[in-house]
N, C-alpha and C positions, 0 to 999 in steps of 0.2 A: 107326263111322266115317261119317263126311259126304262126299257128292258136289256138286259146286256147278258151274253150268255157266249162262254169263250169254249170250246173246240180244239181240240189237234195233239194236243199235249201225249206224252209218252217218254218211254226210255230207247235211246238214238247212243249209242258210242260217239268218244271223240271226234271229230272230224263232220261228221253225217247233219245232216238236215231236218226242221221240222216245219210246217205251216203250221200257224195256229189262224181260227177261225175267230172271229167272235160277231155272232147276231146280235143285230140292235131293231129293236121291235118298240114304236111309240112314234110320238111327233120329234121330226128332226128338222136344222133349217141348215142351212148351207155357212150361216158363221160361228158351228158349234166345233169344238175339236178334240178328235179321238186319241186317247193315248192309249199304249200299254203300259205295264209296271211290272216288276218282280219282287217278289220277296223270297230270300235262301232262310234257309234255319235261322233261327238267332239274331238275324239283322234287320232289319231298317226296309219298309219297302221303298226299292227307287223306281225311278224315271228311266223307262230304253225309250220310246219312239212315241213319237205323235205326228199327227198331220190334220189337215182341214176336213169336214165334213168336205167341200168342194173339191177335194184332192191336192191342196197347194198346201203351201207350209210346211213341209216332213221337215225333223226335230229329230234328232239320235245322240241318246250320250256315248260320249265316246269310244267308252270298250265294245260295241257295237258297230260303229261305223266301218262300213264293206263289209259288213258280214251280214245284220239284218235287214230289212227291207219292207216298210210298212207300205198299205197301199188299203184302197178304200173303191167297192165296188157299191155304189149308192144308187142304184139301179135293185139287187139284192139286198143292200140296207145292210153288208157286211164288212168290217175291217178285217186285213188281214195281218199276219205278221210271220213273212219269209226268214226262218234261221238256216243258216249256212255257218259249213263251217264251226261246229258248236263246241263248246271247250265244256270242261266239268266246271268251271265257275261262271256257267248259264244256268245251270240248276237252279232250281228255286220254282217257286207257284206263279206264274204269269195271270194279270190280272187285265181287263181291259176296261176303262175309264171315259164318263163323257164331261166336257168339263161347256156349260151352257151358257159362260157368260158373252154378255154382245158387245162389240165393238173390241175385243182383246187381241193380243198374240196367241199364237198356240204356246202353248208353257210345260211349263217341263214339274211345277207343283203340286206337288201330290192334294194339296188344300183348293186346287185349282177347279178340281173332276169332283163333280157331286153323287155321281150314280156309279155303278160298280159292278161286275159281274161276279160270279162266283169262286173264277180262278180255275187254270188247269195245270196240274204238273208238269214239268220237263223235268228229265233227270237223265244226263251227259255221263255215261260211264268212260272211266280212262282206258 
């Protein structure tokens, strides 16, 4: 079993920066892969970033791409997720995701991550 427990989250104006944390506490192997997600009000949660337990792989949908930056310190047993540059339609509960199957790609489906953390706010004022 997997523990996931996400960090950093806050209110940041247009333009400004956040790190989010998220610990991962349990048995991991090096072909498992870490994603983030968001969900805003109202919508659908999506896919921003994923990459390898091993650190290979990083995956970004595209209204992210140069601006986010996922990265995975597996020494501490922690992913992170570097925003820059953040717009008000980053808003939303960021989630972080482990998805366990073996031999896959890292994926971008939300049916993909079996385990789940609990979510931390970001909220981008204009």
């Amino acid at each position: 079993q997997v523990q996931l427990v996400e960090s950093g989250g806050g209110l940041v104006q247009a333009g400004g920066s956040l790190r989010l944390s998220c610990a991962v506490s349990g048995r991991t192997f090096s072909s498992y892969s870490m994603g983030w997600f968001r969900q805003a009000p109202g919508k659908e949660r999506e896919f921003v970033a994923a990459i390898r337990w091993s650190g290979v792989g990083k995956l970004y949908v595209d209204s992210v791409k140069g601006r986010f930056t996922i990265s995975i310190d597996n020494v501490k047993n922690v992913v992170y997720l570097q925003m820059n540059s953040l717009k008000p339609e980053d808003t939303a509960v960021y989630y972080c995701a482990v998805d366990r199957r073996i031999g896959s790609a890292v994926g971008t489906s939300r049916g993909a991550y079996d385990y789940w953390g609990q979510g931390t706010q970001v909220t981008v004022s204009s």
